[in-house]
C-alpha positions as CSV (number, residue, x, y, z in Angstrom):
1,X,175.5,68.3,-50.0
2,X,176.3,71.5,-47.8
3,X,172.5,72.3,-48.6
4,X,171.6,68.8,-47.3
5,X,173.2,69.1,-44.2
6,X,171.9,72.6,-43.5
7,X,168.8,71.3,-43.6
8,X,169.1,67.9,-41.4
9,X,170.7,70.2,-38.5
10,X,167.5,72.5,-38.5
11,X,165.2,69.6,-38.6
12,X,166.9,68.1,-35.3
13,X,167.0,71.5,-34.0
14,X,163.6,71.9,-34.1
15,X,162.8,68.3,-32.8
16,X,165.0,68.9,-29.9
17,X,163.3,72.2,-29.2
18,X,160.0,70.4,-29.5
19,X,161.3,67.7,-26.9
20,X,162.1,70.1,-24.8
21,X,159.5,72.5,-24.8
22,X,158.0,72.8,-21.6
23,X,154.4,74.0,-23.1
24,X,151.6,71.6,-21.8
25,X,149.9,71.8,-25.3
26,X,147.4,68.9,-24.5
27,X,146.8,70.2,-20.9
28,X,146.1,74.0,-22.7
29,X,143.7,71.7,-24.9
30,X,141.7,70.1,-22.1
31,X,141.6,73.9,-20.0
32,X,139.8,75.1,-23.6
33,X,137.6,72.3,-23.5
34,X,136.7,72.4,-19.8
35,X,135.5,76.6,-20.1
36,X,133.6,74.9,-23.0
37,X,132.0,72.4,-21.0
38,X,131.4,74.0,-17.5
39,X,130.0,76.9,-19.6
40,X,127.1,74.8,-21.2
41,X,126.6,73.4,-17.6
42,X,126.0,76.8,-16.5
43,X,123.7,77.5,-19.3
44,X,121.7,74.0,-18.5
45,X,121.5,74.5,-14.7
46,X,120.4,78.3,-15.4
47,X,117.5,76.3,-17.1
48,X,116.5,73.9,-14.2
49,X,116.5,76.6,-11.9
50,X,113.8,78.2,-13.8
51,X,111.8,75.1,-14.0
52,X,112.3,74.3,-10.5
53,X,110.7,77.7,-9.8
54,X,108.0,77.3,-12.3
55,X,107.1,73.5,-10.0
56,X,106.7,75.0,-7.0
57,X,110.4,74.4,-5.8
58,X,111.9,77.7,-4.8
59,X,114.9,76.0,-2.7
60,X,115.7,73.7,-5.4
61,X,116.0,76.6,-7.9
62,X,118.3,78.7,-5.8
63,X,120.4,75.3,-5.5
64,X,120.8,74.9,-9.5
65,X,121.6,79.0,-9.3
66,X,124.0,78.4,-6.8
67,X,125.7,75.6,-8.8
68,X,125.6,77.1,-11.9
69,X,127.4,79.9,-10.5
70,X,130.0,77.3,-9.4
71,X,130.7,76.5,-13.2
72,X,131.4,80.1,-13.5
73,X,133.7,79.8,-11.1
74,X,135.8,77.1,-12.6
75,X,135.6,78.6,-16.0
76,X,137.6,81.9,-14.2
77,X,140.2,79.5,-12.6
78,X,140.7,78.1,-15.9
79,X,141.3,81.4,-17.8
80,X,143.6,82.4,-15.3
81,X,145.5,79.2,-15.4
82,X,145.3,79.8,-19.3
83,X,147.0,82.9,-19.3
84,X,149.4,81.8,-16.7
85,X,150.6,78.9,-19.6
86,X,150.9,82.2,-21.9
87,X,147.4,81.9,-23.5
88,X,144.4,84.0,-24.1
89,X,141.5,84.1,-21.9
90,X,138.1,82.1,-23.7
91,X,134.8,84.2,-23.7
92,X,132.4,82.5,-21.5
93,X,129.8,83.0,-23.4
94,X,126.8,80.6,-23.0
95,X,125.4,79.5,-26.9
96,X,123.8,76.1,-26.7
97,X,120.5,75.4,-25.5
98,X,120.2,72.7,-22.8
99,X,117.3,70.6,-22.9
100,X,115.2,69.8,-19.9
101,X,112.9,67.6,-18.2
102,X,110.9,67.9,-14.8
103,X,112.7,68.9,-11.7
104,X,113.5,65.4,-10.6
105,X,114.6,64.6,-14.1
106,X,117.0,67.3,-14.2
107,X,118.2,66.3,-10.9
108,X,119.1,62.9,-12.1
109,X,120.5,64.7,-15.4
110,X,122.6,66.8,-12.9
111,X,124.2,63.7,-10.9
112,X,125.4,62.4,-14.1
113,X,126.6,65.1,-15.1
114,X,128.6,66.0,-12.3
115,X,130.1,62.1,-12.2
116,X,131.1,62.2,-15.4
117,X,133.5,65.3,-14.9
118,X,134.9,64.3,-11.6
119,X,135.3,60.8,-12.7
120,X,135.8,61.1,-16.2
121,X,136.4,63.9,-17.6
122,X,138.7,65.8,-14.9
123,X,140.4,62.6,-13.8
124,X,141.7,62.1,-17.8
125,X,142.5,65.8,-17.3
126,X,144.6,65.7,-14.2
127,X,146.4,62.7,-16.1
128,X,147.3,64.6,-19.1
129,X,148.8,67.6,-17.2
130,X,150.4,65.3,-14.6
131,X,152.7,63.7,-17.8
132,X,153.6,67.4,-19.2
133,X,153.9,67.7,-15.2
134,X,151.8,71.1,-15.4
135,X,151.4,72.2,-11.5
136,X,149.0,74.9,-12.8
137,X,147.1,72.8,-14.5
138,X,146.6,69.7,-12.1
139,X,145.7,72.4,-9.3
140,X,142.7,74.1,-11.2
141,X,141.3,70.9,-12.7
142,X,141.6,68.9,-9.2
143,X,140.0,72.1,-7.4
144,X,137.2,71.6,-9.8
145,X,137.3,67.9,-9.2
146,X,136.8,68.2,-5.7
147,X,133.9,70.5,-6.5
148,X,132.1,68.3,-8.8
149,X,132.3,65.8,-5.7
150,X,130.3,68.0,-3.7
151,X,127.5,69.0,-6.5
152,X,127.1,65.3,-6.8
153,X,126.0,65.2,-2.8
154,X,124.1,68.2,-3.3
155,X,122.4,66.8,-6.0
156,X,121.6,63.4,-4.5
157,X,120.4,65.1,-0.9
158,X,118.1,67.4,-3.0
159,X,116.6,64.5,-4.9
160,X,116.3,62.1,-2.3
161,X,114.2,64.9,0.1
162,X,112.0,65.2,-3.1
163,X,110.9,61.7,-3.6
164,X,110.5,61.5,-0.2
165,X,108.2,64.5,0.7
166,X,106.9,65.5,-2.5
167,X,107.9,68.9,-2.0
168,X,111.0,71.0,-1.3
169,X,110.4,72.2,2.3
170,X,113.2,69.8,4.1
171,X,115.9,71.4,1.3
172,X,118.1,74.1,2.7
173,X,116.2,77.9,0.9
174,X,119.6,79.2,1.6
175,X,122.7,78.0,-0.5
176,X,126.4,79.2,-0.5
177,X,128.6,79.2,-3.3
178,X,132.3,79.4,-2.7
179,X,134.1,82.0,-5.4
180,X,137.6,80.5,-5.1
181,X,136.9,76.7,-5.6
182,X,133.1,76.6,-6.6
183,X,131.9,74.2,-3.8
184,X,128.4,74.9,-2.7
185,X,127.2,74.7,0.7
186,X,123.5,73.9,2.1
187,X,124.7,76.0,5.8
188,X,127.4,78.0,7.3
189,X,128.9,75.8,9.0
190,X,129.8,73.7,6.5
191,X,131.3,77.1,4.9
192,X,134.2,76.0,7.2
193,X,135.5,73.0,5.0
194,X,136.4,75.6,2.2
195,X,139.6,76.5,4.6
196,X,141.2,79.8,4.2
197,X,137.9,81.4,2.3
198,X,136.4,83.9,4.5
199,X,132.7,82.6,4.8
200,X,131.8,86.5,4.2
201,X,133.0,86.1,0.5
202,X,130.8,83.5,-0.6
203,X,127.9,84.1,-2.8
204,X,124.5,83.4,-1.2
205,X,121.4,82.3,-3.2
């Protein structure tokens, strides 16, 4: 009986500690899956750019390079949120081929893309670590939210200028990639929307 007991006040113990365990498992989940995912966007984007180039479209390729340094960007912030919640960093280490399609294909293929992780994908996210109530968490995943956002404008401009002309001469051959939030800029001056990021950090393609 004695044996019984024992056992019945470890087991609620260990549920207790379990209900009280501040760990955001499922958010430390999501982060794993997220480096997965912006990593094969990176690897996919590093693919259009080189098709771009081999079109004719030299402005649109620097764009995909600029944006696929973006998912890189996101993939550090997650790590480092990751080993803030007592984790180890991931590898970010690009294995799956991306398939591809002409340049205004992969354009298209990027807009979806893009919606479905600011929409879908990060907006479940944010949910998840908003419940476990994970600050760390909802900040990187919203920062790479609001990125996504701007990728999908890039994106649309970009194709939009290409149906239209033909040709990639009215799309910016300069593009700014911001290495604290992984927005991408078309100019300078809309460097300035990036706040406290001196515009002399960013990486220029």
């Amino acid at each position: 009986m004695k044996t019984q007991r024992f056992a019945l006040v470890v087991t609620v113990i260990a549920l207790c500690a379990a209900c009280t365990s501040r760990t955001p498992v499922k958010s430390i989940e999501n982060l794993k899956k997220a480096i997965k995912g912006e990593t094969w966007v990176y690897s996919k984007y590093t693919m259009y750019s080189k098709v771009a180039q081999d079109e004719g479209y030299p402005n649109i390729a620097k764009a995909f390079s600029a944006v696929a340094a973006a998912e890189l960007v996101h993939c550090k912030n997650h790590n480092a949120t990751l080993v803030k919640l007592g984790e180890k960093e991931i590898a970010v280490t690009p294995t799956e081929e991306a398939k591809s399609g002409t340049t205004a294909e992969n354009l298209k293929a990027a807009i979806e893309g893009e919606l479905f992780e600011d929409i879908v994908m990060y907006a479940e996210f944010i949910a998840t670590a908003q419940v476990e109530k994970s600050p760390d968490a909802i900040q990187t995943f919203t920062m790479a939210s609001d990125a996504e956002k701007v990728h999908v404008k890039l994106f649309s401009s970009i194709l939009e200028n290409l149906t239209a002309n033909g040709n990639d001469s009215k799309v910016a051959s300069t593009w700014y990639n911001c290495p604290e939030c992984g927005k991408v800029y078309g100019s300078i001056e809309n460097m300035q929307s990036c706040g406290k990021t001196p515009s002399s950090s960013f990486e220029q393609f």
